[in-house]
C-alpha positions in Angstrom: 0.0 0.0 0.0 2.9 2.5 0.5 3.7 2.6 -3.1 0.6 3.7 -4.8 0.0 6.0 -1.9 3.9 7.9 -2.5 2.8 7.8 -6.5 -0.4 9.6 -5.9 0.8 12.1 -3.3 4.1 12.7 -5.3 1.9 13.1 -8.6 0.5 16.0 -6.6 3.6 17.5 -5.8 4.6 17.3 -9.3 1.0 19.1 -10.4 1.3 21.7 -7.9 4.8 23.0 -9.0 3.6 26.5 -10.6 5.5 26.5 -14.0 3.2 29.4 -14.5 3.7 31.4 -11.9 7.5 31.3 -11.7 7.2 32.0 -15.7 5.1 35.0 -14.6 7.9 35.9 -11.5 10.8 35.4 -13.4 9.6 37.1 -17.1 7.7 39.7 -16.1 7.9 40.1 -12.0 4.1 39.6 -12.1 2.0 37.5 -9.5 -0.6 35.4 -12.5 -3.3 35.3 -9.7 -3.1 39.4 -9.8 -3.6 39.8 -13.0 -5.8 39.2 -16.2 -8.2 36.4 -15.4 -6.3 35.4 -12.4 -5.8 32.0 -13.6 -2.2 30.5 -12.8 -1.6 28.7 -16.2 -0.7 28.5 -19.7 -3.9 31.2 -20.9 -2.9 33.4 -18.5 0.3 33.3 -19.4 -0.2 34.4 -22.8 -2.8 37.0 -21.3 -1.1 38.9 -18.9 3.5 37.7 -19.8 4.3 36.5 -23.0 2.8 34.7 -25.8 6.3 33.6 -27.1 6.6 31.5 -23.2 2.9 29.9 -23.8 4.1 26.9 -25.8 6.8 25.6 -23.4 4.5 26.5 -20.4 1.7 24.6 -21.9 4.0 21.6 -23.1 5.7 21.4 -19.7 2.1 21.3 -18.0 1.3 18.3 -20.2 4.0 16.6 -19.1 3.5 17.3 -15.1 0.0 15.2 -16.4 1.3 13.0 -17.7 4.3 12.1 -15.1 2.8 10.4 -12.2 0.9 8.2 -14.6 3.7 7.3 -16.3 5.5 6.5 -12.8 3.0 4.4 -12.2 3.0 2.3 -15.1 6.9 2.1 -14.6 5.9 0.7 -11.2 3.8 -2.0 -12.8 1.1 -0.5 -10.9 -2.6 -1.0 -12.0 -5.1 1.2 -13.9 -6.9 2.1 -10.4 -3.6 3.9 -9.3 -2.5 5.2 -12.5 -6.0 7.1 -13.1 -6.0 8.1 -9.6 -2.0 9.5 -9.8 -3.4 11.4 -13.1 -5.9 13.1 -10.6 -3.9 13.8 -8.0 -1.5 15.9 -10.6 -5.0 17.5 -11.9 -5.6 18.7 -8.4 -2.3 19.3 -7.6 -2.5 22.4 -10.3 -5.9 23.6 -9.4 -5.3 23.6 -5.7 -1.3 24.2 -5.4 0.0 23.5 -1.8 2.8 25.9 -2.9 0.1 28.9 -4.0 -1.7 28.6 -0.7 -4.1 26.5 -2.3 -5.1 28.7 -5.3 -3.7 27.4 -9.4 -5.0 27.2 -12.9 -8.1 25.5 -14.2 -6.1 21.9 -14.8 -6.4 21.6 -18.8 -2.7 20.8 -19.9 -2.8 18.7 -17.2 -5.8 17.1 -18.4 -4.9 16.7 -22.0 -1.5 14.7 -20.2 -3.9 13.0 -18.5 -5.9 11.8 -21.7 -3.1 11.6 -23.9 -1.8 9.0 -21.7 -4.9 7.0 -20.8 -7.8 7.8 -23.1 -7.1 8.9 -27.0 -10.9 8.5 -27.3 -11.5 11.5 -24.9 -8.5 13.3 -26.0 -9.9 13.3 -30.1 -13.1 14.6 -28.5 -11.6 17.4 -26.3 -9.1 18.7 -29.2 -12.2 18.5 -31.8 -14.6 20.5 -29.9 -12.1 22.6 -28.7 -10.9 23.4 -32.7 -14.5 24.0 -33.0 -14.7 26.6 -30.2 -12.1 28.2 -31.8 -13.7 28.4 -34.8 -16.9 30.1 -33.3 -15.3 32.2 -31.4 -16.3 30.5 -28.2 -12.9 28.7 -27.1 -14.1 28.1 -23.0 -17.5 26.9 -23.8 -16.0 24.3 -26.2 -13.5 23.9 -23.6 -15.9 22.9 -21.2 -18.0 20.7 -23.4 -15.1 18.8 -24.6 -14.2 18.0 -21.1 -17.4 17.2 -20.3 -17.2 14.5 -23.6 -14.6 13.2 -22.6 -16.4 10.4 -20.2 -18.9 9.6 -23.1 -16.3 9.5 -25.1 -14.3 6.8 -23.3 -17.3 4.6 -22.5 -18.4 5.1 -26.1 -15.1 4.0 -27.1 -15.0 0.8 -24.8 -12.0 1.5 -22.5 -11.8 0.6 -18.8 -14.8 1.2 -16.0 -11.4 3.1 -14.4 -10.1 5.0 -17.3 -14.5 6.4 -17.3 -14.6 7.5 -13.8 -10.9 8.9 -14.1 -12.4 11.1 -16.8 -15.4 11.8 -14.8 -13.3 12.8 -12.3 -11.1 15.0 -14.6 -14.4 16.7 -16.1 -15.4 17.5 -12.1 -12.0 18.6 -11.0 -11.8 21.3 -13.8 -15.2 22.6 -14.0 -15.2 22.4 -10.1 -12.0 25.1 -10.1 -14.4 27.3 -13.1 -16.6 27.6 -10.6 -14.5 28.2 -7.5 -11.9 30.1 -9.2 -8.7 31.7 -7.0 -11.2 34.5 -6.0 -14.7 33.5 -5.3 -16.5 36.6 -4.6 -18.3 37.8 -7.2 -17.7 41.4 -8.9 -19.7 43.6 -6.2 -22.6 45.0 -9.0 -23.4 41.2 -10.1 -25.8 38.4 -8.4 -24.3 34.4 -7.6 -26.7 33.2 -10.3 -25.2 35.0 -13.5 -21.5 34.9 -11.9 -21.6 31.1 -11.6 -23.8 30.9 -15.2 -20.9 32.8 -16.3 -17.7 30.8 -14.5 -19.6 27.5 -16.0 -20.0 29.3 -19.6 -17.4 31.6 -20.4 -15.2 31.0 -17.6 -14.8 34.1 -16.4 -16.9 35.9 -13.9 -18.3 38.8 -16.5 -19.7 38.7 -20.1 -17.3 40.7 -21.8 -14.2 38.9 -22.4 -11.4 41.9 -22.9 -13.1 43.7 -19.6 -12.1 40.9 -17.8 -8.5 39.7 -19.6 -7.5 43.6 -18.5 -8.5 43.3 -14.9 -5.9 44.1 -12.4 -5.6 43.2 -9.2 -8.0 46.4 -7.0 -10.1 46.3 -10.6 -13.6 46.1 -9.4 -12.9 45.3 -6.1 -10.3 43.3 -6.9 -13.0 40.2 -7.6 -12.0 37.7 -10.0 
């Protein structure tokens, strides 16, 4: 048992290490979770530092996904504790222990995640996500793709673990939409259309560049 517990809690660790933030520290001298949409990853990153850092940002995310599952594996460790490490790395980002608990919203981590265990769900996710693109709606086809991606693996046949891993993955990220790294809601605006909003658009407010601009004391310093 001590082995697939120190996989899962060291897939955390490896989730949690804030590429993004120290690309925001070290290139700019900026806090991510003060600025833009407040979100400590790869989107913010090309928001509020630099588009030119977003790729290896994004790609080193990925692989913090993808890591403790492939530990596991190594370990010859089953598909309970591979999906369950995969998790823990989601989490790990969305809820850093070295952010005081605050992160990103877990999708490079997810798309390690998939790209390990589920191509199924990872097709779905990239073509609904092209697709948001497209329409000029990139979170809500975001948010759809993830929520695919369960469908898509039972669809697909895989594993009764590799479904509820991406059940899980689907909660975990939508769960951090909704609680973000600051949960009150803009002072002039109701729960209902701020949470409406977090599920939708991801963001807090309608208008996309109002809140990509935000600074932290904007508003009341609500994300």
């Amino acid at each position: 048992m001590i082995a697939p517990v120190l996989i899962i809690v060291g897939s955390y660790i490896i989730g949690a290490f804030p590429v993004a933030y120290l690309t925001g520290r070290l290139l700019r001298g900026v806090d991510l979770r003060e600025y833009g949409s407040a979100n400590v990853g790869a989107s913010n990153v090309w928001q509020s530092v630099s588009r030119r850092a977003v790729v290896p940002v994004g790609l080193a995310e990925i692989g913090q996904g993808m890591a403790g599952i492939l530990i596991a594996k190594l370990a010859d460790q089953g598909l309970t504790v591979q999906v369950l490490a995969g998790l823990a790395a989601v989490a790990g980002h969305n809820w850093s222990v070295f952010l005081a608990l605050s992160g990103g919203r877990g999708i490079g981590h997810s798309i390690g995640f998939m790209l390990v265990l589920s191509w199924p769900a990872l097709g779905v996710f990239i073509a609904v996500s092209l697709m948001g693109v497209g329409l000029g709606a990139i979170p809500a086809a975001v948010g759809l793709g993830m929520a695919l991606a369960p469908l898509s693996a039972l669809l697909a046949g895989q594993s009764k673990a590799i479904v509820l891993g991406c059940l899980g993955l689907a909660g975990v990220v939508m769960a951090k939409r909704l609680l973000t790294n600051r949960p009150a809601p803009p002072p002039d605006m109701g729960w209902r259309e701020v949470l409406l909003n977090r599920l939708l658009l991801d963001r807090d407010v309608r208008e996309r560049e109002e809140w990509v601009q935000r600074r932290s004391g904007d508003a009341g310093g609500a994300r």
